[in-house]
Structure formats: C-alpha cells, structure tokens
KEKOL-538344 format. One record per atom (N, C-alpha, C): atom name; residue in one letter; x, z, y. Coordinates in nm, 2 decimals, padded with zeros to 4 digits. Atoms other than C-alpha are relative to their C-alpha. Last residue first. Layout:
// KEKOL-538344
{bagu:CA; drenpa:A; u:X; w:Z; v:Y}
...
***
This chain:
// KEKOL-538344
{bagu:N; drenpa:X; u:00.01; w:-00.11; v:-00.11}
{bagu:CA; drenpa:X; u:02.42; w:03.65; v:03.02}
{bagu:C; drenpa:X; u:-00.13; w:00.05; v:-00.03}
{bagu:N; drenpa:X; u:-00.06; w:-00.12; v:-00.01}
{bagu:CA; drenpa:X; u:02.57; w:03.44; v:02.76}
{bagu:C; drenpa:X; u:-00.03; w:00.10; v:00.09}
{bagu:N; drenpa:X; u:00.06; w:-00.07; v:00.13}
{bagu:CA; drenpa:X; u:02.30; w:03.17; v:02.69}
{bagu:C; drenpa:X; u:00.09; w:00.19; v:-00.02}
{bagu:N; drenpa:X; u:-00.12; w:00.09; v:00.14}
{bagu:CA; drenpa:X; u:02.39; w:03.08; v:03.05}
{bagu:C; drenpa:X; u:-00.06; w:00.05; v:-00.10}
{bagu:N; drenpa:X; u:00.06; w:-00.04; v:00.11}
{bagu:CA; drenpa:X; u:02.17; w:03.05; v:03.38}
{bagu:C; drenpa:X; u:00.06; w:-00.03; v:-00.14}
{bagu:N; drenpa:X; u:-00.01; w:-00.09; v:-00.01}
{bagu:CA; drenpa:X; u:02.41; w:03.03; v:03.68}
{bagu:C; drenpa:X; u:-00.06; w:00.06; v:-00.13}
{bagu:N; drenpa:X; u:-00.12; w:-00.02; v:00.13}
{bagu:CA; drenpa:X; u:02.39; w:02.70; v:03.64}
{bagu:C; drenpa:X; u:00.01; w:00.10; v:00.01}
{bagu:N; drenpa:X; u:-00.14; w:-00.01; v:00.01}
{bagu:CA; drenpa:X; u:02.08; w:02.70; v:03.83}
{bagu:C; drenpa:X; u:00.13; w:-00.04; v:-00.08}
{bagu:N; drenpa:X; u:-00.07; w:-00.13; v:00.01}
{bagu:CA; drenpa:X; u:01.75; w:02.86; v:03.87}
{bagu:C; drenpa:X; u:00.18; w:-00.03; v:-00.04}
{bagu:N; drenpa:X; u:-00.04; w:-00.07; v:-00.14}
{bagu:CA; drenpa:X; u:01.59; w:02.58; v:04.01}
{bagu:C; drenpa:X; u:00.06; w:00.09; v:-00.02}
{bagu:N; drenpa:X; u:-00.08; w:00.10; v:-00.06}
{bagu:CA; drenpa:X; u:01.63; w:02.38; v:03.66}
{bagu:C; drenpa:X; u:00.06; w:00.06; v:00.13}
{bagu:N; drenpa:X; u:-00.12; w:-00.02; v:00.07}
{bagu:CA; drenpa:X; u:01.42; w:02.64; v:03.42}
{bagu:C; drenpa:X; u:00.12; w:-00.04; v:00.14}
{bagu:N; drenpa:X; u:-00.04; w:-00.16; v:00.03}
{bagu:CA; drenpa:X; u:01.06; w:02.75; v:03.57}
{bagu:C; drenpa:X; u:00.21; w:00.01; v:-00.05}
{bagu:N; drenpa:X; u:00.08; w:-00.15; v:-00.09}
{bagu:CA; drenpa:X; u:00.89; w:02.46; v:03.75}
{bagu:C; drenpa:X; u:00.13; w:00.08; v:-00.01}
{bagu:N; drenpa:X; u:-00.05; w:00.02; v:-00.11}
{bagu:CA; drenpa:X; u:01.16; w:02.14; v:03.60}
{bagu:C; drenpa:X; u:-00.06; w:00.10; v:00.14}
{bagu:N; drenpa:X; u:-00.14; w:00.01; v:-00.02}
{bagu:CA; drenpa:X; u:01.13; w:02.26; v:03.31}
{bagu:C; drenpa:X; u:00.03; w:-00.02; v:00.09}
{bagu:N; drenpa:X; u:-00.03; w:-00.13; v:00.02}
{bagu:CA; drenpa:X; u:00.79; w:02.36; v:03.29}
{bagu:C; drenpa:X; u:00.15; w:-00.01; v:00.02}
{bagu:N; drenpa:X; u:00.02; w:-00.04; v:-00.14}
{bagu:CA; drenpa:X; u:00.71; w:01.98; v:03.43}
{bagu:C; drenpa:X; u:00.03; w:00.15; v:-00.06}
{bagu:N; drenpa:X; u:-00.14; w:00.05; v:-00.09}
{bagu:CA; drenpa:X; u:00.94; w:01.84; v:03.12}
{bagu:C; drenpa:X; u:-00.07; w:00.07; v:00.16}
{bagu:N; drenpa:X; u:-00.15; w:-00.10; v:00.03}
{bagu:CA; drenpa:X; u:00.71; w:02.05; v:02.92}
{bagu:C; drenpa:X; u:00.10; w:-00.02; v:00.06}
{bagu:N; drenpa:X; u:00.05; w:-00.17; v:-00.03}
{bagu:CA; drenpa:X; u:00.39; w:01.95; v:03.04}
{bagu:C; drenpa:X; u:00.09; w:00.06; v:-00.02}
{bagu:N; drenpa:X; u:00.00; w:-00.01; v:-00.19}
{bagu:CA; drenpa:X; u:00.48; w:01.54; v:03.05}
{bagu:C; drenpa:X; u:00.01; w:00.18; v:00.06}
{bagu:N; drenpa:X; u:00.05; w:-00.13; v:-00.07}
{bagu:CA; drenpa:X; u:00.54; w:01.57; v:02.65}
{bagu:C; drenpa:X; u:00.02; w:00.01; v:00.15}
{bagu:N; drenpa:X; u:00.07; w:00.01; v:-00.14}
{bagu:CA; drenpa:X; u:00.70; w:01.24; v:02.63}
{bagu:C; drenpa:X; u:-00.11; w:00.09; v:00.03}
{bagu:N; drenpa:X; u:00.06; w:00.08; v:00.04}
{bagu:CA; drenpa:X; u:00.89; w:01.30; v:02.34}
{bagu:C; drenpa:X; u:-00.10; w:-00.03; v:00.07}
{bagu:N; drenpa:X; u:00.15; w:-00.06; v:-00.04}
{bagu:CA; drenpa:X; u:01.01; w:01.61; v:02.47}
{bagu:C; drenpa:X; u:-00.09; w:-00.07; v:-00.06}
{bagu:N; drenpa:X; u:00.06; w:00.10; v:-00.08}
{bagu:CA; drenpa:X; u:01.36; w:01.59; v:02.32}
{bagu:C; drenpa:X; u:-00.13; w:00.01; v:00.01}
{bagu:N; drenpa:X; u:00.04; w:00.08; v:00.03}
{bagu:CA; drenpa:X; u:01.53; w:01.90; v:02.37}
{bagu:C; drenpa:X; u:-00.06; w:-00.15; v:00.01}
{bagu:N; drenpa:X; u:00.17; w:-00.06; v:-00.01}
{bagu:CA; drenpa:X; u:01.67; w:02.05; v:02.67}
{bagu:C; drenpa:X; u:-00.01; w:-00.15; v:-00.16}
{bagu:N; drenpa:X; u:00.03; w:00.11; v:00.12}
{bagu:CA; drenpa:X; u:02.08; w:01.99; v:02.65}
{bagu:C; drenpa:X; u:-00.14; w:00.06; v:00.00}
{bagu:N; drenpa:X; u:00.12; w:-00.08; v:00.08}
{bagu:CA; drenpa:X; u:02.24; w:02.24; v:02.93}
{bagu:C; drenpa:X; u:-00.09; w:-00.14; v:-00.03}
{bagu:N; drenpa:X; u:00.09; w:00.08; v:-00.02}
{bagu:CA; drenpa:X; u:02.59; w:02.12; v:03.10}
{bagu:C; drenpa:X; u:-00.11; w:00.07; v:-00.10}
{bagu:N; drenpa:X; u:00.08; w:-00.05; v:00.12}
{bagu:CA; drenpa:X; u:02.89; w:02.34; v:03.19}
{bagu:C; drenpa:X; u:-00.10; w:-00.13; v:-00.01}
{bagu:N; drenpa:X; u:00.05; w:-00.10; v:00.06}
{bagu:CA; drenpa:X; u:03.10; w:02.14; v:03.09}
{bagu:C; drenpa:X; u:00.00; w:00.12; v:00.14}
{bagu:N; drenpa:X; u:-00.11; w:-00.15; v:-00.03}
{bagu:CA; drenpa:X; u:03.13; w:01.80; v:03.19}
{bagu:C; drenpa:X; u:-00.09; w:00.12; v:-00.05}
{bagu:N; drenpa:X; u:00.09; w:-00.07; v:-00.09}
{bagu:CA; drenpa:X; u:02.87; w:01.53; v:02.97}
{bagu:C; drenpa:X; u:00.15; w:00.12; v:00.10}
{bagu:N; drenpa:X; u:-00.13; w:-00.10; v:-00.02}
{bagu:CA; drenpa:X; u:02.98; w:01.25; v:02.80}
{bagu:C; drenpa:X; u:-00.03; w:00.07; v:00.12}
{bagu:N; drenpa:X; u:00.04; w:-00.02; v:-00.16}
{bagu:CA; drenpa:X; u:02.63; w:01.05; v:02.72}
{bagu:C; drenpa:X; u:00.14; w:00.09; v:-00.05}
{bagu:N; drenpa:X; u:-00.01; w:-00.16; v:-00.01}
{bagu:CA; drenpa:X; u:02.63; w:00.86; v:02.37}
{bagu:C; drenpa:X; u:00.05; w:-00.01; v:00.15}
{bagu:N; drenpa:X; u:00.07; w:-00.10; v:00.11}
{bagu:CA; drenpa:X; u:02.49; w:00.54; v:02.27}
{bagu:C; drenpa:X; u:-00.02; w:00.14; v:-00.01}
{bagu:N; drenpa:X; u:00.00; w:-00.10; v:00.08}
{bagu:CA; drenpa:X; u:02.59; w:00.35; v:02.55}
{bagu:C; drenpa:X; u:-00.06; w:00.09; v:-00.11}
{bagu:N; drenpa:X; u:-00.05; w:-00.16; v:-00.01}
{bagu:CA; drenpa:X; u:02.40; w:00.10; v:02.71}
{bagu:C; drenpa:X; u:00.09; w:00.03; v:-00.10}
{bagu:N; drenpa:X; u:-00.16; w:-00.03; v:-00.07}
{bagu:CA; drenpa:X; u:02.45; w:-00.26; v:02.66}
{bagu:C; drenpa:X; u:00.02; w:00.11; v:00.03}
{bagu:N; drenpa:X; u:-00.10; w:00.05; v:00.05}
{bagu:CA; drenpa:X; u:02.15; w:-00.27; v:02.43}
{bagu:C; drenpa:X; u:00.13; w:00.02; v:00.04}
{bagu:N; drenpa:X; u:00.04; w:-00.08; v:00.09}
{bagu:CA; drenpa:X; u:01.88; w:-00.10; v:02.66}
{bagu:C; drenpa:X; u:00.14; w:-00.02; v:-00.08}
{bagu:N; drenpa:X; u:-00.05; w:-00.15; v:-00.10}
{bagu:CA; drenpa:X; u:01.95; w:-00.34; v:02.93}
{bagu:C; drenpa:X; u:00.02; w:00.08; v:-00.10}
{bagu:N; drenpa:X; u:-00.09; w:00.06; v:-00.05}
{bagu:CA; drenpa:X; u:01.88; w:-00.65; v:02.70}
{bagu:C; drenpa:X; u:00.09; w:00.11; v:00.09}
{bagu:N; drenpa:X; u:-00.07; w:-00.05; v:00.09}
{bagu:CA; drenpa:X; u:01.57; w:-00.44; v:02.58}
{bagu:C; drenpa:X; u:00.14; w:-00.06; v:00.05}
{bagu:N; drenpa:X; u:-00.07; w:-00.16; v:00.02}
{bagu:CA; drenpa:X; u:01.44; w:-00.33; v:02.87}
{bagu:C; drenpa:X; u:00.10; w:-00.07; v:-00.11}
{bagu:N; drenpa:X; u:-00.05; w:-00.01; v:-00.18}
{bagu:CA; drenpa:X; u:01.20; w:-00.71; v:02.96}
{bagu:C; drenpa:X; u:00.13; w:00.09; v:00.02}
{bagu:N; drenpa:X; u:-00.02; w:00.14; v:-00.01}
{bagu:CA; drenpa:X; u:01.09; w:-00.79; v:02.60}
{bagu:C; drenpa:X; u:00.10; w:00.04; v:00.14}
{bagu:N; drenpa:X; u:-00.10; w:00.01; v:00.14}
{bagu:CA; drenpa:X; u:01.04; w:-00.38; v:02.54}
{bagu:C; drenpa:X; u:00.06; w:-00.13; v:00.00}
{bagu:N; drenpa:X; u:-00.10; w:-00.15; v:-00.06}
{bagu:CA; drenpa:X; u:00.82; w:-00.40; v:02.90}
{bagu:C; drenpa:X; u:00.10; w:-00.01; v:-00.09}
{bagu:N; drenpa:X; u:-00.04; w:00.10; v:-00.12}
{bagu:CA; drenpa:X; u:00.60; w:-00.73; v:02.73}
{bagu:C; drenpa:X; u:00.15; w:00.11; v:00.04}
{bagu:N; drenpa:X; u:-00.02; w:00.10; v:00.10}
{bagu:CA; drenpa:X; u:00.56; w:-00.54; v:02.38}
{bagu:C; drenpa:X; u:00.05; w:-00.07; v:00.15}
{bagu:N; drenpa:X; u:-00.12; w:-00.10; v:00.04}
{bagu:CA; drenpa:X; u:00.45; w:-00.23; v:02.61}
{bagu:C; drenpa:X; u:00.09; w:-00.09; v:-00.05}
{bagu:N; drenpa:X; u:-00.11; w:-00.03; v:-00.09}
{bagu:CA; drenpa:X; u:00.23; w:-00.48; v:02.76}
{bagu:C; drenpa:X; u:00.11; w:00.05; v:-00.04}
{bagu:N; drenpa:X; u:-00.10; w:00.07; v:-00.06}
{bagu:CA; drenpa:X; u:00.09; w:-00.62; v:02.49}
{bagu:C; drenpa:X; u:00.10; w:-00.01; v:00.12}
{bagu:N; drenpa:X; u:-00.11; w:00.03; v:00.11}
{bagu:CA; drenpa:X; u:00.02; w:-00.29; v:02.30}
{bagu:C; drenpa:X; u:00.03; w:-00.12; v:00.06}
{bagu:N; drenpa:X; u:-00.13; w:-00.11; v:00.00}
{bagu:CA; drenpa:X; u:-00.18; w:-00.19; v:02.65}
{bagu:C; drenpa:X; u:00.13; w:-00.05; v:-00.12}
{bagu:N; drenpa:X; u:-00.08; w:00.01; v:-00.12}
{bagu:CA; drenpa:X; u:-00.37; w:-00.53; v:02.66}
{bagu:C; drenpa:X; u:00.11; w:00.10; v:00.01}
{bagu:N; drenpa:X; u:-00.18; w:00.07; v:00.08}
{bagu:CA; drenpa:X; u:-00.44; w:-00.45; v:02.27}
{bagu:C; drenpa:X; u:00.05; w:-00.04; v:00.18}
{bagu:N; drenpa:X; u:00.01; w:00.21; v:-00.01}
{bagu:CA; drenpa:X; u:-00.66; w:-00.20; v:02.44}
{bagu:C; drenpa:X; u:00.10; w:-00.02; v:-00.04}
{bagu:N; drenpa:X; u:00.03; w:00.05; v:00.12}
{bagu:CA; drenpa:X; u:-00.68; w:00.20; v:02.37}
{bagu:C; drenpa:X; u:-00.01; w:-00.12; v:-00.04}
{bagu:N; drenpa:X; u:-00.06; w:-00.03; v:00.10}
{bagu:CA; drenpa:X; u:-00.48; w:00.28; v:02.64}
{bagu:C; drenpa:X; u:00.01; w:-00.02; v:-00.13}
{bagu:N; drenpa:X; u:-00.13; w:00.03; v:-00.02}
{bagu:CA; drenpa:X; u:-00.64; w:00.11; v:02.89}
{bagu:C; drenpa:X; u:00.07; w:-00.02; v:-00.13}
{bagu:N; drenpa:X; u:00.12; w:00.15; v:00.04}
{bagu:CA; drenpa:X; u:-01.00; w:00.24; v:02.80}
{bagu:C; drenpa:X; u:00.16; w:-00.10; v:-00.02}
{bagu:N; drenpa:X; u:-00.03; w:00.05; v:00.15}
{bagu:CA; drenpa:X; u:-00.78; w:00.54; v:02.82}
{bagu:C; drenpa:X; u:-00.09; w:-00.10; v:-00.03}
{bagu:N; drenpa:X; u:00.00; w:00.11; v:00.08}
{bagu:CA; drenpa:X; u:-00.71; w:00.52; v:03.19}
{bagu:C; drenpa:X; u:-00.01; w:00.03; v:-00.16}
{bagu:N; drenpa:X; u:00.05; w:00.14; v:-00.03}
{bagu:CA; drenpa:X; u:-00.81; w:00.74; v:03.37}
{bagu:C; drenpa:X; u:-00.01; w:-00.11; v:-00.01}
{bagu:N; drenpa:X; u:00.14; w:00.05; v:00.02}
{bagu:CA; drenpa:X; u:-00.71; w:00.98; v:03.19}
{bagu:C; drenpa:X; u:-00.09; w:-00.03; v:00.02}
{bagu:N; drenpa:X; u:00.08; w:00.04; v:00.14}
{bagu:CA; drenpa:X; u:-00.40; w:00.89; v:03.20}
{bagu:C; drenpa:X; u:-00.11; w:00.00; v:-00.01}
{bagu:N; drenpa:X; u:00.16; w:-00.07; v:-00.01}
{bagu:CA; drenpa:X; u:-00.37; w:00.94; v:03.59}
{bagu:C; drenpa:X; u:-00.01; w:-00.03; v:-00.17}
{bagu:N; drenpa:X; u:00.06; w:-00.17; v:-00.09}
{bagu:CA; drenpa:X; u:-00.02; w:00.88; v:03.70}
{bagu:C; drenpa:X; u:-00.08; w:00.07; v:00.02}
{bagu:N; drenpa:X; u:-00.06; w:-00.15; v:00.02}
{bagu:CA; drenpa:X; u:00.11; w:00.72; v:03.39}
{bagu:C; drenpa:X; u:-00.03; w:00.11; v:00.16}
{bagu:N; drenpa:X; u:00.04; w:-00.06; v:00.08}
{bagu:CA; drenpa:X; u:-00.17; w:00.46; v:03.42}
{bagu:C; drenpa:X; u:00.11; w:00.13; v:-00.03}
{bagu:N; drenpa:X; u:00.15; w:-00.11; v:-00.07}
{bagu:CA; drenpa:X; u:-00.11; w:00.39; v:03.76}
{bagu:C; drenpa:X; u:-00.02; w:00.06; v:-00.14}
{bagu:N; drenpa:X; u:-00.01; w:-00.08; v:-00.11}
{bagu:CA; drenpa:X; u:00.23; w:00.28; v:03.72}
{bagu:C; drenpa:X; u:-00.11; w:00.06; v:-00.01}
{bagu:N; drenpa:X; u:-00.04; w:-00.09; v:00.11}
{bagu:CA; drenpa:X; u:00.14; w:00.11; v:03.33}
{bagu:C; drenpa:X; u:00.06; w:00.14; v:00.09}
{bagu:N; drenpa:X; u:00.14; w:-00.07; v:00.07}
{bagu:CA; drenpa:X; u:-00.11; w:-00.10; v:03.55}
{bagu:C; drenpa:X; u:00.08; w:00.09; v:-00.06}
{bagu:N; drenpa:X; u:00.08; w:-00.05; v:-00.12}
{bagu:CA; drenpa:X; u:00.14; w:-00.18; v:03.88}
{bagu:C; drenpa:X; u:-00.09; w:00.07; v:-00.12}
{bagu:N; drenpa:X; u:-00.03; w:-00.13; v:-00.04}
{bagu:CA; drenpa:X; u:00.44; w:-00.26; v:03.64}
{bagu:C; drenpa:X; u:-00.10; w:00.06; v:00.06}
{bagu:N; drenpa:X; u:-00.03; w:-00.12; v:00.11}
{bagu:CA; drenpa:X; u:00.22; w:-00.51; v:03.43}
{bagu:C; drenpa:X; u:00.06; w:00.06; v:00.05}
{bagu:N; drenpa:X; u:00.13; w:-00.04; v:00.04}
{bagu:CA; drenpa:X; u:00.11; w:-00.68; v:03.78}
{bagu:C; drenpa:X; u:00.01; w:00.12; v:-00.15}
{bagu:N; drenpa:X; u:00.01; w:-00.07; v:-00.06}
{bagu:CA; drenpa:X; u:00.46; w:-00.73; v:03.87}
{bagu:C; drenpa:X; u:-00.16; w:00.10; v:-00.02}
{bagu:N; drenpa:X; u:-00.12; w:-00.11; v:00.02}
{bagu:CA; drenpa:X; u:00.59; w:-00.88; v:03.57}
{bagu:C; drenpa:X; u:-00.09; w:00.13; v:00.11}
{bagu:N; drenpa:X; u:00.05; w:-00.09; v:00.07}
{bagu:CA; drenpa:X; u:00.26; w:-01.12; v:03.63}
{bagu:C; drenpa:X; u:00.08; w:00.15; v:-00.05}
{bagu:N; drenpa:X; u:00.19; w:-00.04; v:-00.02}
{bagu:CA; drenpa:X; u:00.33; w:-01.23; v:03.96}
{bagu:C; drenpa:X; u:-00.02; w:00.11; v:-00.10}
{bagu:N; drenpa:X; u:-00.01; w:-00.11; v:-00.10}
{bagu:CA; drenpa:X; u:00.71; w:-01.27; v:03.87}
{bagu:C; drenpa:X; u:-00.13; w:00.08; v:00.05}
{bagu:N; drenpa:X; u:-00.06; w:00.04; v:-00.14}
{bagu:CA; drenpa:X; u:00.63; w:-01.54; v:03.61}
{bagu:C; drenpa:X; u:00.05; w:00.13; v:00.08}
{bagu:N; drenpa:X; u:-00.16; w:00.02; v:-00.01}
{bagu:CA; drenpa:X; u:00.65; w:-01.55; v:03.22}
{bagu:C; drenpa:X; u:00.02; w:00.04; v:00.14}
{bagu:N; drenpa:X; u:-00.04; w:-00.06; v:-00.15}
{bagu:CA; drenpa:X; u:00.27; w:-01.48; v:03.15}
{bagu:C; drenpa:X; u:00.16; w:00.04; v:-00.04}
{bagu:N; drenpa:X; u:00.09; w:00.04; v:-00.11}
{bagu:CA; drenpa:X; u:00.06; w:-01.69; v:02.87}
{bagu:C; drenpa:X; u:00.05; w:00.06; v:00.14}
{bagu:N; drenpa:X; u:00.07; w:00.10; v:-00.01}
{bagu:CA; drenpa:X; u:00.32; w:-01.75; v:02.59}
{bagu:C; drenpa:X; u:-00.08; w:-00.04; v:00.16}
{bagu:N; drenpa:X; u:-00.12; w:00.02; v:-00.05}
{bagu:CA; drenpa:X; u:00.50; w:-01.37; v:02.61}
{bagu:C; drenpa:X; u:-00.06; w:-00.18; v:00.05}
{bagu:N; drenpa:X; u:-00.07; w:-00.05; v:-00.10}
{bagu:CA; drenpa:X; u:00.15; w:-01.23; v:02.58}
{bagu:C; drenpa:X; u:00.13; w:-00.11; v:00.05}
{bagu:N; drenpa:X; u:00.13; w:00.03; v:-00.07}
{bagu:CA; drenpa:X; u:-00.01; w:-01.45; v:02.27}
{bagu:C; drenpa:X; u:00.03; w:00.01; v:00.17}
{bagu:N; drenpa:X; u:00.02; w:00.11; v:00.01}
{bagu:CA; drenpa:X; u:00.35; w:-01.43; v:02.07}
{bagu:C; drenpa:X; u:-00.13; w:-00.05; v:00.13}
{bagu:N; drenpa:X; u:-00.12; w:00.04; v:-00.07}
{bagu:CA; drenpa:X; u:00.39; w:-01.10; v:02.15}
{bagu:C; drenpa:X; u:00.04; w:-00.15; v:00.01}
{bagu:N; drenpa:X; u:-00.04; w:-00.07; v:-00.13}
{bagu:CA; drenpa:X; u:00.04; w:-01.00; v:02.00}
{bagu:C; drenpa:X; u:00.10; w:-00.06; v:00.10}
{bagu:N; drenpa:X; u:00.14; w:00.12; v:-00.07}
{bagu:CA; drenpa:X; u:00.07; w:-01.25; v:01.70}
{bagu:C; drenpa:X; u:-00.05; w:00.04; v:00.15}
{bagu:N; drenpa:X; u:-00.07; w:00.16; v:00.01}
{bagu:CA; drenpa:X; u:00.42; w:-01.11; v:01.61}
{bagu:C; drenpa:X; u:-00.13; w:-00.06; v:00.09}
{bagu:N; drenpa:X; u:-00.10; w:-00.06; v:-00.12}
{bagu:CA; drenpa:X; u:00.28; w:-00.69; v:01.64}
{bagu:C; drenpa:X; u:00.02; w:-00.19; v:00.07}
{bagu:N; drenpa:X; u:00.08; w:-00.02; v:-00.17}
{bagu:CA; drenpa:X; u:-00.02; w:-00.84; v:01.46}
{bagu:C; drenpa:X; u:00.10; w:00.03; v:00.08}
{bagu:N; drenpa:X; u:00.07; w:00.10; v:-00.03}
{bagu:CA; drenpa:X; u:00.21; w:-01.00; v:01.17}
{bagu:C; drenpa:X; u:-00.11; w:00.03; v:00.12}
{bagu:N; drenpa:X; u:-00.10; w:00.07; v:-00.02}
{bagu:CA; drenpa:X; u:00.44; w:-00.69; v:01.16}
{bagu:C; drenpa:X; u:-00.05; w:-00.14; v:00.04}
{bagu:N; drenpa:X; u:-00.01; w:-00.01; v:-00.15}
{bagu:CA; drenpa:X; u:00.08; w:-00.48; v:01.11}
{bagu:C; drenpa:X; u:00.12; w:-00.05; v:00.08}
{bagu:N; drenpa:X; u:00.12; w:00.05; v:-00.09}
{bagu:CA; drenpa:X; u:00.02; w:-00.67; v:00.84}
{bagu:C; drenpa:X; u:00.02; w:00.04; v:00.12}
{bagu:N; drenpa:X; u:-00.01; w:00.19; v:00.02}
{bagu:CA; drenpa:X; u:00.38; w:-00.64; v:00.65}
{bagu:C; drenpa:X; u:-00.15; w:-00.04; v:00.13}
{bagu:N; drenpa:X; u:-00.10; w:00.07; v:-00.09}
{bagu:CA; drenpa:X; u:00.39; w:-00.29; v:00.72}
{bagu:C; drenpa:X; u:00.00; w:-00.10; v:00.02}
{bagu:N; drenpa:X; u:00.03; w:-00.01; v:-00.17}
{bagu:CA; drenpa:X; u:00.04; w:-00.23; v:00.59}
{bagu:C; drenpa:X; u:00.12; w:-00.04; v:00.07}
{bagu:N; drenpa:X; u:00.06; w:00.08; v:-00.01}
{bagu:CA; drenpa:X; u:00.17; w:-00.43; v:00.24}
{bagu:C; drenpa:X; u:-00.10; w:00.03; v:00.18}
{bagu:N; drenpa:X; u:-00.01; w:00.14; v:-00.07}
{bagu:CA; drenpa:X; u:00.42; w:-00.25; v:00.24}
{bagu:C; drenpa:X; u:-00.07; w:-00.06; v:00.03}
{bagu:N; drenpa:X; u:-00.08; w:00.04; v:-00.09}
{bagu:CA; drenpa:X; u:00.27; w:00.08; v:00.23}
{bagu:C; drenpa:X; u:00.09; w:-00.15; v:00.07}
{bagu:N; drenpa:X; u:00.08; w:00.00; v:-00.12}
{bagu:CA; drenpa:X; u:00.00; w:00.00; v:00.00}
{bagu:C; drenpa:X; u:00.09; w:00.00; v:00.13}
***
C-alpha cells in the first residue's frame, strides 16, 4: 500500500507543477504568489479556504521551484562563536518562536546553563 500511495501522490505532486509552472512564469505572477502566502502567514485563519486548496500546494511547489537553486548553494552547517544558544527546531510553531523572542532573547547572554 505504501508504495503504491507514494507513487500516486508523486504523480499529483508532477501534475500539480506541471499545471503551475506551465501557466505562470512572469514577474506579475511571482509577485502575486508572494502577496497571497504574505497575507496568509499573517492571518491564517483567514485563510484556510487557502490552505486547503491545491492553489496552496501549487504555490509552495512554485516558491520550492524559485528557493531551491538558493537553498542548494548554502551551506549545510552554520559555524557559530562561542557563546551561542541553539533553540530547537520549532517546526514552524509560530507560539514558540514568539515565547522566545517574549521571554528568552531580551534577557541576553548573560543567560547561561551555568548560572
């Protein structure tokens, strides 16, 4: 069963990006997908009509088309001085990266595991 979902949903992801990449190449539309995934991270729930559309899976599929070339040439690893403080990953937990940036961040370096 598992392959056989992987394999299908490999052929929607394809037919998706195929459909997208086909009907909007220009600057107009780049711009227009930054303006809807803008608004939608500043109000989700205002958008889940959004969210639940294949419009959304073609954009992200558009954005991932657009990042990845950038994405690639990065680095893989971050070289950090010392001191430095490693926060999990939030996985886009929005509530936790704002607790961190409320309750953790203003307080410093001054904040060590040793004090």
């Amino acid at each position: 069963m598992g392959r056989n979902a992987s394999i299908a949903t490999a052929a929607q992801l394809q037919a998706l990006e195929h459909t997208y990449t086909t009907t909007s190449n220009n600057d107009n539309s780049t711009q227009r997908l930054i303006e809807r995934i803008e608004n939608m991270f500043r109000c989700p729930s205002d958008h889940i009509g959004y969210l639940k559309s294949h419009d959304f899976g073609k954009d992200v599929l558009r954005l991932n088309k657009k990042v990845r070339g950038i994405l690639e040439e990065e680095s893989r690893c971050v070289f950090l001085q010392s001191p430095a403080y490693v926060f999990g990953d939030i996985h886009g937990n929005l509530e936790d990266l704002h607790f961190f940036s409320d309750n953790i961040w203003n307080l410093g370096m001054g904040l060590t595991a040793g004090k």
